[in-house]
N, CA, C and O atoms as a Maestro MAE file, in Angstrom:
{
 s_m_m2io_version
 :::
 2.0.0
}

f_m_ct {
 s_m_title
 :::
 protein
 m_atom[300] {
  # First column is atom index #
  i_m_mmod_type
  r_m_x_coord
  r_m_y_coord
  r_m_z_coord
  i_m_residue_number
  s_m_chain_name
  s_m_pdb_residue_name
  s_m_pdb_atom_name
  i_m_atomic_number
  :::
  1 25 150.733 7.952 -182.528 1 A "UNK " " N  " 7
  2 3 149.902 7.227 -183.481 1 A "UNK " " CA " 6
  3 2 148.471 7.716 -183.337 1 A "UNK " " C  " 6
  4 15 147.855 7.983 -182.305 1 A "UNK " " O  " 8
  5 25 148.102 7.771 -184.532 2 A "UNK " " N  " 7
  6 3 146.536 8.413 -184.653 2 A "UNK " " CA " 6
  7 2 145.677 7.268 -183.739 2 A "UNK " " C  " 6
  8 15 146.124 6.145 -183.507 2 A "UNK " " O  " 8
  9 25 144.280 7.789 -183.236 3 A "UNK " " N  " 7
  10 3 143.449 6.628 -183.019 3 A "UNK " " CA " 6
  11 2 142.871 6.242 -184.116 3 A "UNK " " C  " 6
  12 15 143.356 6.578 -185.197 3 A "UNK " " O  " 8
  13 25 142.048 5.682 -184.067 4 A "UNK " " N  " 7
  14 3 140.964 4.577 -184.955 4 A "UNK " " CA " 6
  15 2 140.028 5.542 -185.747 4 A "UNK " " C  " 6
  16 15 139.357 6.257 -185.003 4 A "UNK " " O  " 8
  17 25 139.907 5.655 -186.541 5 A "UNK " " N  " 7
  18 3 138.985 6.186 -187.368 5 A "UNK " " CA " 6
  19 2 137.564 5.303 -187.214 5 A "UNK " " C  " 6
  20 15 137.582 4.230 -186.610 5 A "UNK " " O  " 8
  21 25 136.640 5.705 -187.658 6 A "UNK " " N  " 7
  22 3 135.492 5.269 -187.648 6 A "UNK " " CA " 6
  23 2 134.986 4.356 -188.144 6 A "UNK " " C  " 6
  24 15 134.793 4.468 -189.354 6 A "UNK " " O  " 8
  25 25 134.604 3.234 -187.563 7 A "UNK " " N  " 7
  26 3 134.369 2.188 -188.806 7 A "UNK " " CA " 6
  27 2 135.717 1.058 -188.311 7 A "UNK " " C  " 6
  28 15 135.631 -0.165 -188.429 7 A "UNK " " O  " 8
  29 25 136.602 1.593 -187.902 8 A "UNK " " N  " 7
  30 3 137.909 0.471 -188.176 8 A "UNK " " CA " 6
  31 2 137.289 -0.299 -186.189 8 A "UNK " " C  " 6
  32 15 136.477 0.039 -185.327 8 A "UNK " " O  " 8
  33 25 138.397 -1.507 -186.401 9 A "UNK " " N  " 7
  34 3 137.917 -2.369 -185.512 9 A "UNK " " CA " 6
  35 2 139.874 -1.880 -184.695 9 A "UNK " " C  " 6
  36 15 140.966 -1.667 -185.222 9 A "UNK " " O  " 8
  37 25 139.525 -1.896 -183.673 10 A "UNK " " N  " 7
  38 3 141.228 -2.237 -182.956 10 A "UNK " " CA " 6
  39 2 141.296 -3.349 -182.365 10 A "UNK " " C  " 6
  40 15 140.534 -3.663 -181.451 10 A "UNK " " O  " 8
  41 25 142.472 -4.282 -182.940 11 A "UNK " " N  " 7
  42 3 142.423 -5.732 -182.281 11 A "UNK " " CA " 6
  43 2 143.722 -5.735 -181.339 11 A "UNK " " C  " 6
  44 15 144.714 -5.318 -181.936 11 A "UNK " " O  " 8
  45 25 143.908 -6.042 -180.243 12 A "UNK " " N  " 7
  46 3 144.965 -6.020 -179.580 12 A "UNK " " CA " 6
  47 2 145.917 -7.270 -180.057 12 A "UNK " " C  " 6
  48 15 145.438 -8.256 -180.617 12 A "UNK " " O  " 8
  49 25 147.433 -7.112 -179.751 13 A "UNK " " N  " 7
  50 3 147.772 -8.247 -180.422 13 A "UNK " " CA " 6
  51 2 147.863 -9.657 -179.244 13 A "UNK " " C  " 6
  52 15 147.532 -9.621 -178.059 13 A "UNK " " O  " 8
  53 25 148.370 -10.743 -179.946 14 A "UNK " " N  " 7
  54 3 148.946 -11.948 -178.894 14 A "UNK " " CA " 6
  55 2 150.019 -12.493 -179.782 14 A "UNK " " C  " 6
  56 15 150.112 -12.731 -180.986 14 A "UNK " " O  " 8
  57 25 151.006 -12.628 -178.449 15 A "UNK " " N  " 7
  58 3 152.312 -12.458 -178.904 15 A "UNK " " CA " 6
  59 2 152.062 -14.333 -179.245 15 A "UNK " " C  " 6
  60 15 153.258 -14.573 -179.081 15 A "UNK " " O  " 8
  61 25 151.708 -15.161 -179.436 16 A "UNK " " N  " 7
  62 3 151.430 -16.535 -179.508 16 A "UNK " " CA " 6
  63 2 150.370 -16.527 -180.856 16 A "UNK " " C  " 6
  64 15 150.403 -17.584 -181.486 16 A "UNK " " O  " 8
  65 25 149.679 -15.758 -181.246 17 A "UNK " " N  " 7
  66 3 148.970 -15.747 -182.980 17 A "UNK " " CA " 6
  67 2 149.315 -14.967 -183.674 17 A "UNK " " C  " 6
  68 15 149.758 -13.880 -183.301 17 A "UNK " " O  " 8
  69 25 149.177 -15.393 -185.069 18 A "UNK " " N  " 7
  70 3 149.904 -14.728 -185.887 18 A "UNK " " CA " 6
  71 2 148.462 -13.610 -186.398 18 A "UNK " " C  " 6
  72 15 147.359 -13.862 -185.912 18 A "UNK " " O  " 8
  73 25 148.614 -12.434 -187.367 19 A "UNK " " N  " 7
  74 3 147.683 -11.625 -187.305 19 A "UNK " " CA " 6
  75 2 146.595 -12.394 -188.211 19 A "UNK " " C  " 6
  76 15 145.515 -11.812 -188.310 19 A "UNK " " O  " 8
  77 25 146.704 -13.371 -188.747 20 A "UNK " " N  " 7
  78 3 145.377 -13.901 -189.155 20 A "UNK " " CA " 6
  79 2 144.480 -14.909 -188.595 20 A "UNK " " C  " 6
  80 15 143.369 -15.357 -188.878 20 A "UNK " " O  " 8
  81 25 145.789 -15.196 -187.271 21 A "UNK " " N  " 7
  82 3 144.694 -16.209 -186.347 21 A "UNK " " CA " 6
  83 2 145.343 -17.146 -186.229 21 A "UNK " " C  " 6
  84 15 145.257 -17.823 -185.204 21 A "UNK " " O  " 8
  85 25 146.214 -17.478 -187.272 22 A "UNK " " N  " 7
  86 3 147.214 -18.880 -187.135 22 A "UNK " " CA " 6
  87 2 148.060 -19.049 -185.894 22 A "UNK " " C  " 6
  88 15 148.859 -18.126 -185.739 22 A "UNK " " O  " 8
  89 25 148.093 -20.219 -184.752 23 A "UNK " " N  " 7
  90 3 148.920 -20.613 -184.030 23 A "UNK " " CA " 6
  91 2 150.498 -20.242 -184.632 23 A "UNK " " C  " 6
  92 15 150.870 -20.510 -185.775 23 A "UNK " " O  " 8
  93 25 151.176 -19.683 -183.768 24 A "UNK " " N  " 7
  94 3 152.725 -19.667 -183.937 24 A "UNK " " CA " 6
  95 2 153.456 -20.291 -182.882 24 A "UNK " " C  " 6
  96 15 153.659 -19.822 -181.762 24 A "UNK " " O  " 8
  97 25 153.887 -21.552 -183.402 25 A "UNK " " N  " 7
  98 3 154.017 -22.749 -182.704 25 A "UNK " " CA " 6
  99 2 155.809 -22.087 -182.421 25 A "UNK " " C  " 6
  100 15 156.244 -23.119 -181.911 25 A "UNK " " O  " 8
  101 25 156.628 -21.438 -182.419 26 A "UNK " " N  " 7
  102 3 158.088 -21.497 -182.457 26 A "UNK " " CA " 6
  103 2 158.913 -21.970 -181.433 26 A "UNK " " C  " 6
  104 15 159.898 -22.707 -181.374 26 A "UNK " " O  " 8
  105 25 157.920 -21.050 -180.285 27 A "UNK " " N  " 7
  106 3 158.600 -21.348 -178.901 27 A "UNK " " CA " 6
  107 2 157.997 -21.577 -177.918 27 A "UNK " " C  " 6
  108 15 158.088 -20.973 -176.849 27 A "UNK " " O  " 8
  109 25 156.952 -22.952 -178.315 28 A "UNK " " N  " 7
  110 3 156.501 -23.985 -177.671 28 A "UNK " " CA " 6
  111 2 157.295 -24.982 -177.655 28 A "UNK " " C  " 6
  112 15 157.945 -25.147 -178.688 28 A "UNK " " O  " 8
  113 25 157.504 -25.928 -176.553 29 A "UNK " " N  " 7
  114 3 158.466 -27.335 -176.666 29 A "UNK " " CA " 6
  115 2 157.322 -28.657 -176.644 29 A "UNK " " C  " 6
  116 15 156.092 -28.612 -176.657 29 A "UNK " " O  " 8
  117 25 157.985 -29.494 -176.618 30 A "UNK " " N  " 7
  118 3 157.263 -30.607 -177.144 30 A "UNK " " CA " 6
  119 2 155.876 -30.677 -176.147 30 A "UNK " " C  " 6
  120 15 154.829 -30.141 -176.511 30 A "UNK " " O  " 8
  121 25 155.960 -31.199 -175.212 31 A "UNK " " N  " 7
  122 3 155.048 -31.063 -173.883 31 A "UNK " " CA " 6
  123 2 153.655 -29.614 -173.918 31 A "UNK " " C  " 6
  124 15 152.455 -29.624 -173.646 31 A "UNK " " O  " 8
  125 25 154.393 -28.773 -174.285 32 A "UNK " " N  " 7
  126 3 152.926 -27.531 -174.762 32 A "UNK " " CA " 6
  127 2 152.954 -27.741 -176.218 32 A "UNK " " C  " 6
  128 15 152.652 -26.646 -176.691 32 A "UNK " " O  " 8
  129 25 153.144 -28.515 -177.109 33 A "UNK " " N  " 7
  130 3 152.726 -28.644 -178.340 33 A "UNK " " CA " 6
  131 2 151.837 -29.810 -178.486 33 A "UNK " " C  " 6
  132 15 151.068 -29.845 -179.447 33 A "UNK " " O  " 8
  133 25 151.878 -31.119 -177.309 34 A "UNK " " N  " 7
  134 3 150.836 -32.220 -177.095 34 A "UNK " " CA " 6
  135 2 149.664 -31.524 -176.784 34 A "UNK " " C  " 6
  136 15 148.670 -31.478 -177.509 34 A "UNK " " O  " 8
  137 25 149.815 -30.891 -175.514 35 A "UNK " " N  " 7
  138 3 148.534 -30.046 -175.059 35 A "UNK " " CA " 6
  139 2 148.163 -29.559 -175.660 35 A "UNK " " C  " 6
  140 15 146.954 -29.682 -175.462 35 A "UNK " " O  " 8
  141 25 148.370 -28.717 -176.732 36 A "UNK " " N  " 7
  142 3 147.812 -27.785 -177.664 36 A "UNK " " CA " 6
  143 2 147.443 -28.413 -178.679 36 A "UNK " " C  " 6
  144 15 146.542 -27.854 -179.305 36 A "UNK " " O  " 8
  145 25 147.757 -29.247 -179.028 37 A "UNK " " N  " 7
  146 3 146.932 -30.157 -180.378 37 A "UNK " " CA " 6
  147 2 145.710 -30.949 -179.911 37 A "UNK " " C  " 6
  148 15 144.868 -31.342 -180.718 37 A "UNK " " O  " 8
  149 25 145.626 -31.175 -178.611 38 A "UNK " " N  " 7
  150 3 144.598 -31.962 -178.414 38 A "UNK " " CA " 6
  151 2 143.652 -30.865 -178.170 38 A "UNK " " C  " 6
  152 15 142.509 -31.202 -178.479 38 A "UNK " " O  " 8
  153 25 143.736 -29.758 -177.754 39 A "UNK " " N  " 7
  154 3 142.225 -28.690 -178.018 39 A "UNK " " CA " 6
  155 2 142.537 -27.856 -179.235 39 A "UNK " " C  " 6
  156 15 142.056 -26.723 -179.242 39 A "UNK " " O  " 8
  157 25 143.282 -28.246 -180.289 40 A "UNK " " N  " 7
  158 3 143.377 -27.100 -181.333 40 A "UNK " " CA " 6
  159 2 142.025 -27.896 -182.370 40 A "UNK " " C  " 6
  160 15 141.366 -28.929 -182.250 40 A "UNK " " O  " 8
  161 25 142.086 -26.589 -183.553 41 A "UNK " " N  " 7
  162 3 141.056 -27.064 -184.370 41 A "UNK " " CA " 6
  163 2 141.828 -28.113 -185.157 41 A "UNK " " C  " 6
  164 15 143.027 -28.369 -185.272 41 A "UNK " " O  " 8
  165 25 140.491 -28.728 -185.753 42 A "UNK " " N  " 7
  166 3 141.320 -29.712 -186.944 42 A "UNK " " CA " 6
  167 2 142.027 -29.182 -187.927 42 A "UNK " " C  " 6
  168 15 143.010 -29.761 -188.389 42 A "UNK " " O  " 8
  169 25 141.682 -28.229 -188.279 43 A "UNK " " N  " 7
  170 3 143.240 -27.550 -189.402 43 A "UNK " " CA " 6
  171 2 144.643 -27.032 -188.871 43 A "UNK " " C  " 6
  172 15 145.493 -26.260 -189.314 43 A "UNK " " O  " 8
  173 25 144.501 -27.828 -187.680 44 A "UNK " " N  " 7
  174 3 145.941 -26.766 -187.011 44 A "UNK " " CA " 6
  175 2 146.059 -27.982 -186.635 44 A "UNK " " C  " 6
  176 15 146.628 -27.789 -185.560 44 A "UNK " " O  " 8
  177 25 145.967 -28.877 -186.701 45 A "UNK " " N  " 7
  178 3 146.605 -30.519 -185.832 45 A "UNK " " CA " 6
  179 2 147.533 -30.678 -186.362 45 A "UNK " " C  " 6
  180 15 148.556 -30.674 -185.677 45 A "UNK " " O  " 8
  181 25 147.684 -30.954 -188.217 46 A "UNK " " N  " 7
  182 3 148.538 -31.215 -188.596 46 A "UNK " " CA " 6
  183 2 150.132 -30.367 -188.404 46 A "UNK " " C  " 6
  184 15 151.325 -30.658 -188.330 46 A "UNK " " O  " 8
  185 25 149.381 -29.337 -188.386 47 A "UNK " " N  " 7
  186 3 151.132 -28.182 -188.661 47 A "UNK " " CA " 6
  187 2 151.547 -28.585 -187.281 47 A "UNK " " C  " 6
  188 15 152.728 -28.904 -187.140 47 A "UNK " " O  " 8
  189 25 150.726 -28.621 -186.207 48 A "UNK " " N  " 7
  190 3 151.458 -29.383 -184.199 48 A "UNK " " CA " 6
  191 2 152.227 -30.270 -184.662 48 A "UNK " " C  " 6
  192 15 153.450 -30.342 -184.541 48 A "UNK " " O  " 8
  193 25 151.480 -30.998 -185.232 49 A "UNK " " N  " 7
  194 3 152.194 -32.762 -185.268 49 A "UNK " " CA " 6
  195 2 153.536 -32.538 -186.004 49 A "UNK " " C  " 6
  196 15 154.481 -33.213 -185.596 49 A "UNK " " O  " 8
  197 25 153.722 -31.813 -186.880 50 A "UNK " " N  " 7
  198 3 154.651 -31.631 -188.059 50 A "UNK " " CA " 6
  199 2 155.666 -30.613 -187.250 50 A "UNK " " C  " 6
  200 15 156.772 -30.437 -187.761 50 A "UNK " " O  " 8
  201 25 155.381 -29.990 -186.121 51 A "UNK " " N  " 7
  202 3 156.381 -29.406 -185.382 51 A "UNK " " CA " 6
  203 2 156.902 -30.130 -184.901 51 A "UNK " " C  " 6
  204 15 158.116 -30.287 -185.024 51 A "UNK " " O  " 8
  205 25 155.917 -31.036 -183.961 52 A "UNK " " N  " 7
  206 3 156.467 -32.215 -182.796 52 A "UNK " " CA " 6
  207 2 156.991 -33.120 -183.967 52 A "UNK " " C  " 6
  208 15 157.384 -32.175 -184.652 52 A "UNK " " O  " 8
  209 25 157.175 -33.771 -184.416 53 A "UNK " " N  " 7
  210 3 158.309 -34.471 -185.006 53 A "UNK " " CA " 6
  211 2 159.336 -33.670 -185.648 53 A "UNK " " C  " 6
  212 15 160.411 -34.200 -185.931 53 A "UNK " " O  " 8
  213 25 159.100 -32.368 -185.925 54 A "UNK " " N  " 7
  214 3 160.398 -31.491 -186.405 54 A "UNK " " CA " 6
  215 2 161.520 -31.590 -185.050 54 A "UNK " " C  " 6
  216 15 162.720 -31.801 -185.226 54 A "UNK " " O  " 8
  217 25 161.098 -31.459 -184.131 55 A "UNK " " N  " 7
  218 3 161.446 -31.103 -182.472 55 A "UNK " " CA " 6
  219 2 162.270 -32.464 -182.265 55 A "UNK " " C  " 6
  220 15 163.491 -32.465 -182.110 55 A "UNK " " O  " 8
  221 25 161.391 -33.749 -182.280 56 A "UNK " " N  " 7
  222 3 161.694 -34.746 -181.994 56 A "UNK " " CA " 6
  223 2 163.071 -35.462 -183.031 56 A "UNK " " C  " 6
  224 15 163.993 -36.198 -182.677 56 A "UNK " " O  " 8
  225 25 162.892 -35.154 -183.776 57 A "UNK " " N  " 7
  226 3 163.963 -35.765 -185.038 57 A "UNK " " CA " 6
  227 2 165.594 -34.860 -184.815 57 A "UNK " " C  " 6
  228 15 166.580 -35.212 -185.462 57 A "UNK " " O  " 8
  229 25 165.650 -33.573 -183.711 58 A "UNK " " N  " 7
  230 3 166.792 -32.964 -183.573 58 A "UNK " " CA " 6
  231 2 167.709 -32.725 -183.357 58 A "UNK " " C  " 6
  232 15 167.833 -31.510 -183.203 58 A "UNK " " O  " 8
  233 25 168.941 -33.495 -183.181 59 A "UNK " " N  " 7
  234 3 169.937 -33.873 -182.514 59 A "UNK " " CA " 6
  235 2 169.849 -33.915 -181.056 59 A "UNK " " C  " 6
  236 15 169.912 -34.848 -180.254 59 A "UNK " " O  " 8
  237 25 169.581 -31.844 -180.843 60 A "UNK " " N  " 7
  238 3 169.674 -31.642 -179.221 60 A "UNK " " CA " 6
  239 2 168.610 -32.309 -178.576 60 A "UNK " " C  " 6
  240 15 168.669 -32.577 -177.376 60 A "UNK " " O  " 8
  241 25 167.451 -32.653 -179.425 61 A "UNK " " N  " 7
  242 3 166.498 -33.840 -178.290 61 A "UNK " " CA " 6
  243 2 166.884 -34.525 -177.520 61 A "UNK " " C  " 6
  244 15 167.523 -35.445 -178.030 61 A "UNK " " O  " 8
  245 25 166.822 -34.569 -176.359 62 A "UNK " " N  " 7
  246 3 166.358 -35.864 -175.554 62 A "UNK " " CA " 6
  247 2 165.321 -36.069 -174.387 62 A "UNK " " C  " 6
  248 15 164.916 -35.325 -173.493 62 A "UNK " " O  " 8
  249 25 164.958 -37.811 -174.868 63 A "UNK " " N  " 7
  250 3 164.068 -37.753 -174.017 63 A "UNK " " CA " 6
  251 2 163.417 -37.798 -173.086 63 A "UNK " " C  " 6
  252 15 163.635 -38.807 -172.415 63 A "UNK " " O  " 8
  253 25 162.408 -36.912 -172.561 64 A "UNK " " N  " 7
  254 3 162.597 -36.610 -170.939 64 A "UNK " " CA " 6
  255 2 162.825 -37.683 -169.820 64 A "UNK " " C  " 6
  256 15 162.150 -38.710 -169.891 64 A "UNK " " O  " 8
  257 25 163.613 -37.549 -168.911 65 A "UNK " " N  " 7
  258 3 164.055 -38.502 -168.617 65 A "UNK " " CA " 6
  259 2 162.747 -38.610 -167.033 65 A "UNK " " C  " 6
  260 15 162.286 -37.651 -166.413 65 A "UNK " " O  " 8
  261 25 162.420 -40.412 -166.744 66 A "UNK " " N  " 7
  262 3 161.795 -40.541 -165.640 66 A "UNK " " CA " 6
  263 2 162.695 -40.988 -164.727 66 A "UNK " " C  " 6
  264 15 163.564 -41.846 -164.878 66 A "UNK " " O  " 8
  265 25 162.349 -40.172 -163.511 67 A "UNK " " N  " 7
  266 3 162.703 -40.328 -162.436 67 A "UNK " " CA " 6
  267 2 162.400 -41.063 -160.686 67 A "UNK " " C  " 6
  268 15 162.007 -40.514 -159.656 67 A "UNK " " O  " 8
  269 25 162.793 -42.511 -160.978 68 A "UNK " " N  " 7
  270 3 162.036 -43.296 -160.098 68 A "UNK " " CA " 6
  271 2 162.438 -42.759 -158.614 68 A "UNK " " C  " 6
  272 15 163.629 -42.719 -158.306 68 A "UNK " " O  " 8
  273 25 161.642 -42.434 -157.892 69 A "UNK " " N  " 7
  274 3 162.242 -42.347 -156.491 69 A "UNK " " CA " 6
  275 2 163.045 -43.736 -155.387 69 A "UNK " " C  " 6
  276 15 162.270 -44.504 -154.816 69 A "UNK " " O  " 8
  277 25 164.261 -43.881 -155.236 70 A "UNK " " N  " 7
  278 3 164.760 -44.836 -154.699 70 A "UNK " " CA " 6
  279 2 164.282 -44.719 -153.191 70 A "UNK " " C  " 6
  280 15 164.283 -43.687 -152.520 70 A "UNK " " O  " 8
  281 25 163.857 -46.030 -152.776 71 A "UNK " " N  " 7
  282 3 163.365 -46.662 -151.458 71 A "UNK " " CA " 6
  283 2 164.876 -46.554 -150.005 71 A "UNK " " C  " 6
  284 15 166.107 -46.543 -149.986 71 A "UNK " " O  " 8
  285 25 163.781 -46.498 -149.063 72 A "UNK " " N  " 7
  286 3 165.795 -46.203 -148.514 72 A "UNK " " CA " 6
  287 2 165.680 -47.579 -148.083 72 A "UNK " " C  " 6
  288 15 164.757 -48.388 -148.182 72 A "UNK " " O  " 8
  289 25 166.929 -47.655 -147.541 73 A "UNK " " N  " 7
  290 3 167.580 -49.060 -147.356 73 A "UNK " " CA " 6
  291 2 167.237 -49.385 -145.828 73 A "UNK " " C  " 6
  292 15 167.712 -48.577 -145.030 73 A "UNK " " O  " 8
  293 25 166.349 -50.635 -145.188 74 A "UNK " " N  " 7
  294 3 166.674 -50.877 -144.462 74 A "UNK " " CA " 6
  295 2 167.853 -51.744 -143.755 74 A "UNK " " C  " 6
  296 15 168.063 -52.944 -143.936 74 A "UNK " " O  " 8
  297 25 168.229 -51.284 -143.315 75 A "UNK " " N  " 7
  298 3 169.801 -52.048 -142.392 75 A "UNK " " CA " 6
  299 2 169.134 -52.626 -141.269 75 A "UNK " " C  " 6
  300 15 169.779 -53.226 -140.410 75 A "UNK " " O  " 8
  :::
 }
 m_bond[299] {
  # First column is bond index #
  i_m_from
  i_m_to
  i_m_order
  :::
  1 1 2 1
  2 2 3 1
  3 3 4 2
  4 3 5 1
  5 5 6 1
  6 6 7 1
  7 7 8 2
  8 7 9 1
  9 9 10 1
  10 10 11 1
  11 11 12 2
  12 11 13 1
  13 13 14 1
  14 14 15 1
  15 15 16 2
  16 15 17 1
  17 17 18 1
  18 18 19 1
  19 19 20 2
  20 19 21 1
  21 21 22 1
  22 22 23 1
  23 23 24 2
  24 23 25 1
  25 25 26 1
  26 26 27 1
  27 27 28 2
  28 27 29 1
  29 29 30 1
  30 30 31 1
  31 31 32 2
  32 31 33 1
  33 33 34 1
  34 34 35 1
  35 35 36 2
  36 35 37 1
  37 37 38 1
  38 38 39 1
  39 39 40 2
  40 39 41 1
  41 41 42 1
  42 42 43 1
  43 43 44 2
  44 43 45 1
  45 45 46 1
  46 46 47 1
  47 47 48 2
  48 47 49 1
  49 49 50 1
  50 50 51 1
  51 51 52 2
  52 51 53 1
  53 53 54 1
  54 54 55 1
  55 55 56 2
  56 55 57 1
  57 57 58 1
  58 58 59 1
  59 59 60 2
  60 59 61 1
  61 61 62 1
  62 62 63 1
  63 63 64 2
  64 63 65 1
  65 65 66 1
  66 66 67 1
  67 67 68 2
  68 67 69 1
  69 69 70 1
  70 70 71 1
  71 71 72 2
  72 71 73 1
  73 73 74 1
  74 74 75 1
  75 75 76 2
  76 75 77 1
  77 77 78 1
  78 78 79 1
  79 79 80 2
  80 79 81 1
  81 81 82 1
  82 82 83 1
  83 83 84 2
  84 83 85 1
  85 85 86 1
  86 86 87 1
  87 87 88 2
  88 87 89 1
  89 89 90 1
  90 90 91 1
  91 91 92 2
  92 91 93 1
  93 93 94 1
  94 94 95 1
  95 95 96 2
  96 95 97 1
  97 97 98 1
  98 98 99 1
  99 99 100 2
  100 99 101 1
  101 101 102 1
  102 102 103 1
  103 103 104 2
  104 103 105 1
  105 105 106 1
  106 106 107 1
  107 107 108 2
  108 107 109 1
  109 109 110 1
  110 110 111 1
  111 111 112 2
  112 111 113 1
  113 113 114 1
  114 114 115 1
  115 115 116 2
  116 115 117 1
  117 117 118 1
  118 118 119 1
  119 119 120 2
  120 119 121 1
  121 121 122 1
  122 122 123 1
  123 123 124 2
  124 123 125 1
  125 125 126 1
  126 126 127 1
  127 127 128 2
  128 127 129 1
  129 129 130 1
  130 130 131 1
  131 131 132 2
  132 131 133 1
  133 133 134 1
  134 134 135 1
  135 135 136 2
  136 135 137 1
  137 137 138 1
  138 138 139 1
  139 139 140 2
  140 139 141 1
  141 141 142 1
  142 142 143 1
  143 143 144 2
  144 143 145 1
  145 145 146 1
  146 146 147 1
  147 147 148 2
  148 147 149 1
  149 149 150 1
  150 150 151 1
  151 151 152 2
  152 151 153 1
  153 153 154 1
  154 154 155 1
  155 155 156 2
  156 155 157 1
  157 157 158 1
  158 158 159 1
  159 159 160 2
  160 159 161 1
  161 161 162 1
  162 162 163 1
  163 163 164 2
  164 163 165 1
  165 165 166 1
  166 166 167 1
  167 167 168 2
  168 167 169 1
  169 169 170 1
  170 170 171 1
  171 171 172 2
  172 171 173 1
  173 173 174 1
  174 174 175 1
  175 175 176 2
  176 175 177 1
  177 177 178 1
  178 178 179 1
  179 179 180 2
  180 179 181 1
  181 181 182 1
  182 182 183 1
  183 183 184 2
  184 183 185 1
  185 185 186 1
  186 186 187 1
  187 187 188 2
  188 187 189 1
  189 189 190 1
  190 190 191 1
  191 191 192 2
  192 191 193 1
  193 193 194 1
  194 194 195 1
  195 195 196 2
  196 195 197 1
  197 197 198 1
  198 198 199 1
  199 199 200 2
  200 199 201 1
  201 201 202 1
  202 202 203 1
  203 203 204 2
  204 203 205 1
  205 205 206 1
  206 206 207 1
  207 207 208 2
  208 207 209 1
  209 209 210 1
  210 210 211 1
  211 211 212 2
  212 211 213 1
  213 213 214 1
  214 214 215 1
  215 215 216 2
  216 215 217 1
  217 217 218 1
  218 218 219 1
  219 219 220 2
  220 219 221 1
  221 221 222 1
  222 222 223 1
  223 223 224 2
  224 223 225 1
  225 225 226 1
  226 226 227 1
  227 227 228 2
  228 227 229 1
  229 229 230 1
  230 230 231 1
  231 231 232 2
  232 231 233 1
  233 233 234 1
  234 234 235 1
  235 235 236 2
  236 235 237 1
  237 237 238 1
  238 238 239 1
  239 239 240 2
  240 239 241 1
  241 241 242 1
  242 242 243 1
  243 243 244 2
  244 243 245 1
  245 245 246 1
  246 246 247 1
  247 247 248 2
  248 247 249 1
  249 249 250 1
  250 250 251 1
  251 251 252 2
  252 251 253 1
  253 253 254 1
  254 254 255 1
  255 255 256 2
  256 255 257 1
  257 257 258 1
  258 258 259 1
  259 259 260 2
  260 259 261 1
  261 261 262 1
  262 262 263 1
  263 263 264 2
  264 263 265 1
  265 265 266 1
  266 266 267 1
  267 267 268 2
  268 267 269 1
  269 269 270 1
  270 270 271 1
  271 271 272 2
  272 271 273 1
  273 273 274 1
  274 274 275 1
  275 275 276 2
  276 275 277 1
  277 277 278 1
  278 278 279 1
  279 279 280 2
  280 279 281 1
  281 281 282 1
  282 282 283 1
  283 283 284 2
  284 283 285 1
  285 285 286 1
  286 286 287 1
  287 287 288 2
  288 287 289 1
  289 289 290 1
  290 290 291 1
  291 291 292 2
  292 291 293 1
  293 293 294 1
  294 294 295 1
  295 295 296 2
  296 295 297 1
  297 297 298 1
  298 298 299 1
  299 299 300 2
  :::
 }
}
């Protein structure tokens, strides 16, 4: 592949934006799609949110389960 001609800019890519800048949410799960909406810009909140309930509404969902630690038994 030729280099860069003069004048042109070379942008490296990221495999996580799309080439105009847009978040590509695909293969984020629910948990990195919270995190990421709370520092994304305001025009990208909505399409998060609209994933995370795509995610959430899916058959194979379920939800994460908590895990209490059991006390041992005194005898």
């Amino acid at each position: 592949m030729a280099s860069n001609k003069t004048g042109q800019k070379s942008r490296t890519g990221n495999p996580m934006v799309t080439k105009n800048g847009n978040p590509r949410l695909g293969p984020l799960n629910i948990e990195q799609l919270e995190k990421l909406s709370a520092s994304a810009r305001k025009k990208n909140v909505a399409k998060i949110q609209r994933r995370i309930t795509e995610l959430k509404s899916r058959p194979t969902y379920r939800a994460p389960v908590v895990e209490v630690a059991a006390e041992p038994v005194a005898e």
